[in-house]
Structure formats: C-alpha cells, structure tokens
C-alpha positions in Angstrom: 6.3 7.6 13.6 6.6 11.6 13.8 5.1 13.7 11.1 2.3 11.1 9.9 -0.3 11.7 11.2 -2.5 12.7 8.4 -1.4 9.3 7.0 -5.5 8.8 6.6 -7.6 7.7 3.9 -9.9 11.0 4.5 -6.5 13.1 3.7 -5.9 10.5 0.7 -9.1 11.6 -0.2 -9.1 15.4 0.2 -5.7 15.6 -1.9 -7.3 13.5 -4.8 -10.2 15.9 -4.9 -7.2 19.0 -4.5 -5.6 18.0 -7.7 -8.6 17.1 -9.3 -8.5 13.5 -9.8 -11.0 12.1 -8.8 -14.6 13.9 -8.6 -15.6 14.4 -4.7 -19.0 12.8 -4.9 -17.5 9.6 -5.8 -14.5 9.4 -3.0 -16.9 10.6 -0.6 -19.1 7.1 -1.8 -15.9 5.1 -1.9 -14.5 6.1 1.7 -18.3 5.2 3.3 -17.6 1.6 1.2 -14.1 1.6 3.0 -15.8 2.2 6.3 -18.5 -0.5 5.9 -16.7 -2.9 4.0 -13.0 -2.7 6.1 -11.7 -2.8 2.7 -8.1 -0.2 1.8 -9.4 2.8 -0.1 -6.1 2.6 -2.1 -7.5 -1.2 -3.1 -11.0 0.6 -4.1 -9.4 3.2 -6.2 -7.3 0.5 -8.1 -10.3 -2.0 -8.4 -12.7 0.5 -9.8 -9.8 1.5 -12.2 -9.7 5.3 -11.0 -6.2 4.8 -10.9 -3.0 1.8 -11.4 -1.5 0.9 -8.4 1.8 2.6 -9.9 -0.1 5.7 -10.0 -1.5 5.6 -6.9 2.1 4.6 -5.2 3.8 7.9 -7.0 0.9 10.0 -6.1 0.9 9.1 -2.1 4.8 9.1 -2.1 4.6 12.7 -3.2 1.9 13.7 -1.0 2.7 12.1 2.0 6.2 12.7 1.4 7.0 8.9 1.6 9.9 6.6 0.2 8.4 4.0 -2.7 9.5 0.9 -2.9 9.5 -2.4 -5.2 9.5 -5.3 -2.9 9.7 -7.4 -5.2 13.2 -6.2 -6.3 14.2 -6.3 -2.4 15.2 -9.0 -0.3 13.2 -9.8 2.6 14.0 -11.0 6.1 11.8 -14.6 6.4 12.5 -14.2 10.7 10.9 -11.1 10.4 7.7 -11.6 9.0 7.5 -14.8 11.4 7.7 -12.6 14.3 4.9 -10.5 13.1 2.8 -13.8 12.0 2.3 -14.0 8.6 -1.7 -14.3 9.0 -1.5 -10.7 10.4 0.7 -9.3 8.1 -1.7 -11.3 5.2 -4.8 -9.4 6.9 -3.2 -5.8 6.3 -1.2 -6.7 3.4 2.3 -5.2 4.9 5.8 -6.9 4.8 8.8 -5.7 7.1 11.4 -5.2 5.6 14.7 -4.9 8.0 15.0 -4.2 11.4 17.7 -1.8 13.1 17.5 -1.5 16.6 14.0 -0.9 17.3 13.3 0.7 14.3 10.9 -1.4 11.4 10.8 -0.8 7.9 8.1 -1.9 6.5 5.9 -1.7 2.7 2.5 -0.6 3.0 0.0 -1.9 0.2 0.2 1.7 -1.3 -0.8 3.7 1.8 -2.1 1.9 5.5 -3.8 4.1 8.0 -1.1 5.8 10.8 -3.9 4.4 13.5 -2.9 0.4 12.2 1.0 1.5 12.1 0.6 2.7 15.6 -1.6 -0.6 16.9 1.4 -2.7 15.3 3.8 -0.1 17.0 2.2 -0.4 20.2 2.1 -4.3 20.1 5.7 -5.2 19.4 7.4 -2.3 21.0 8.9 -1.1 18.0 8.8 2.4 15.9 7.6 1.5 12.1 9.5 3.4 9.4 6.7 2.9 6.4 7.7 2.8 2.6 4.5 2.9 0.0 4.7 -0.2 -2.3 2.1 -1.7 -4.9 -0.4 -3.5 -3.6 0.1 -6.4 -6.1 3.8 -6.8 -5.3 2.9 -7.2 -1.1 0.2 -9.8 -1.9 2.1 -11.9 -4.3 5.2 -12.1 -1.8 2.6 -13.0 0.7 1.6 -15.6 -1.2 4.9 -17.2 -1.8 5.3 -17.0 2.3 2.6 -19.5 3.0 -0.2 -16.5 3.5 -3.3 -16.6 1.4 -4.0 -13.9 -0.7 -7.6 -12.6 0.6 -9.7 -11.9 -2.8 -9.6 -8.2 -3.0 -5.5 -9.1 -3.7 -6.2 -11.7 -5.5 -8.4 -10.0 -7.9 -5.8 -7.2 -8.1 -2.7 -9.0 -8.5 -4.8 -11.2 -11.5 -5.4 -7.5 -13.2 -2.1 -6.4 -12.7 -0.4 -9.0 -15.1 -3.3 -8.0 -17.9 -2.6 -4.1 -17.1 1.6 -4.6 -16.8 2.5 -3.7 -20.5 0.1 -0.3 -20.6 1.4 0.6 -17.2 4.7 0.1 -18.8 4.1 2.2 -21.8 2.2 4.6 -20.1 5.5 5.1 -17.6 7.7 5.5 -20.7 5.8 8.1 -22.0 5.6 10.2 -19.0 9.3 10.0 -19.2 9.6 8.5 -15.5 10.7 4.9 -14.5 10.1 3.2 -11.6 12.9 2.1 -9.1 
C-alpha cells in the first residue's frame, strides 16, 4: 500500500481545518472522542452532522487521492468476505471487493486508518488496494451478509434514508453526480 501513509484521521483532520470546514477546536475534541471511544472520525463527522457521508466520501477521495465507490451498485464476491470472516469485516465496517493475485480491493467506510489496512495486510498475506465508499452502503451490505450492524451504523444507515432526497438535491445543484 505505497503512497498512503498519511491515510490518518489526524491528516483527515488537518485538511478539514486547511479548507476551512470544520473549526479546529471542534476536530481537535472529536479526534480525542475517536481515541477514547474507538469510534471512525469519518462516523463522528457524519453523526454530528458536520458533514453527509457523500460529502465526506468526495472530500477524502480528493484529498487522499483515492477511487470512490458505490458498493451498493457493485457486485460482491460472498467467498471473499468469508475468508476475511464477516465479524471482522462487521467490526471495521470494510467489504472486499475482488481479488487479483495477491492484490485486495476493498471499500473503506469513507476513510480507515493505513495502520488497520496494514494489520489486515500483514494477517492474510495480501496488498489491500482501498476505495472510499459511504459508510451507510458498507453497513447495510453487511447486514444482508449475516453481520450485525454495530449501532454507530445502525444509527447512520437509519439517517441516511431520512437525509437521501436533500443529499440528492443538494448533488444536483452542485452540478456533480455520484457514480
């Protein structure tokens, strides 16, 4: 995984502040809540409504230079996520996607720390190619998998259904649609 290693929430953080999105007293309070709490900084941006998850995907795929993707518009290898154990992949919300060779694609919820890519890496003798994806869209497939949603995802895929048609309009007007 060459070239991401500032794939960390503190960078996350330090380009919000850059482009003035978020003020830097209140990331600072959110990455200590990430630290105690274990919980995704992307999921506390989203749940405090500082940002949609659509927003959030376009803003890290341009910052990190990353690929986006709609999983739920993709179809996914069952095998695969067996062989990475669907609890596991439940815990850090991912989904792989395709294998070639030794090489794993795989949806992050929005953006996953390079140190958890690389413990995955490390673990199944593979190189993970990562694509930032919703957060809702990982859980839900999850979910239909036989994983449980933990309640951080659920509570954000059950405010992404009353959020969908202002997302939607809000995408139209900025002239740019997903996919």
């Amino acid at each position: 995984m060459k070239g991401l290693d500032k794939l960390t929430y503190p960078r996350l953080a330090e380009a919000l502040i850059q482009r003035g999105s978020v003020d830097q007293a209140l990331i600072r309070q959110l990455l200590q809540e990430s630290e105690r709490s274990g919980q995704a900084l992307p999921e506390l941006l989203v749940r405090d409504e500082l940002f949609s998850e659509w927003e959030l995907v376009r803003l890290v795929a341009d910052h990190f230079t990353l690929p986006m993707l709609y999983p739920l518009q993709y179809e996914l290898d069952s095998s695969l996520m067996k062989k990475f154990g669907i609890e596991v992949l439940r815990q850090k919300n991912l989904l792989p996607l395709a294998k070639f060779g030794d090489i794993v694609t795989m949806a992050m919820p929005i953006m996953t720390p390079v140190s958890e890519l690389q413990e995955l890496e490390r673990e199944h003798k593979i190189e993970i190619f990562p694509f930032t994806a919703p957060i809702s869209e990982n859980s839900q497939i999850l979910m239909e998998h036989g994983g449980k949603a933990g309640k951080k995802s659920e509570a954000l895929l059950d405010s992404s259904w009353e959020k969908l048609f202002d997302l939607a309009d809000a995408t139209l007007q900025e002239g740019v649609l997903p996919g």
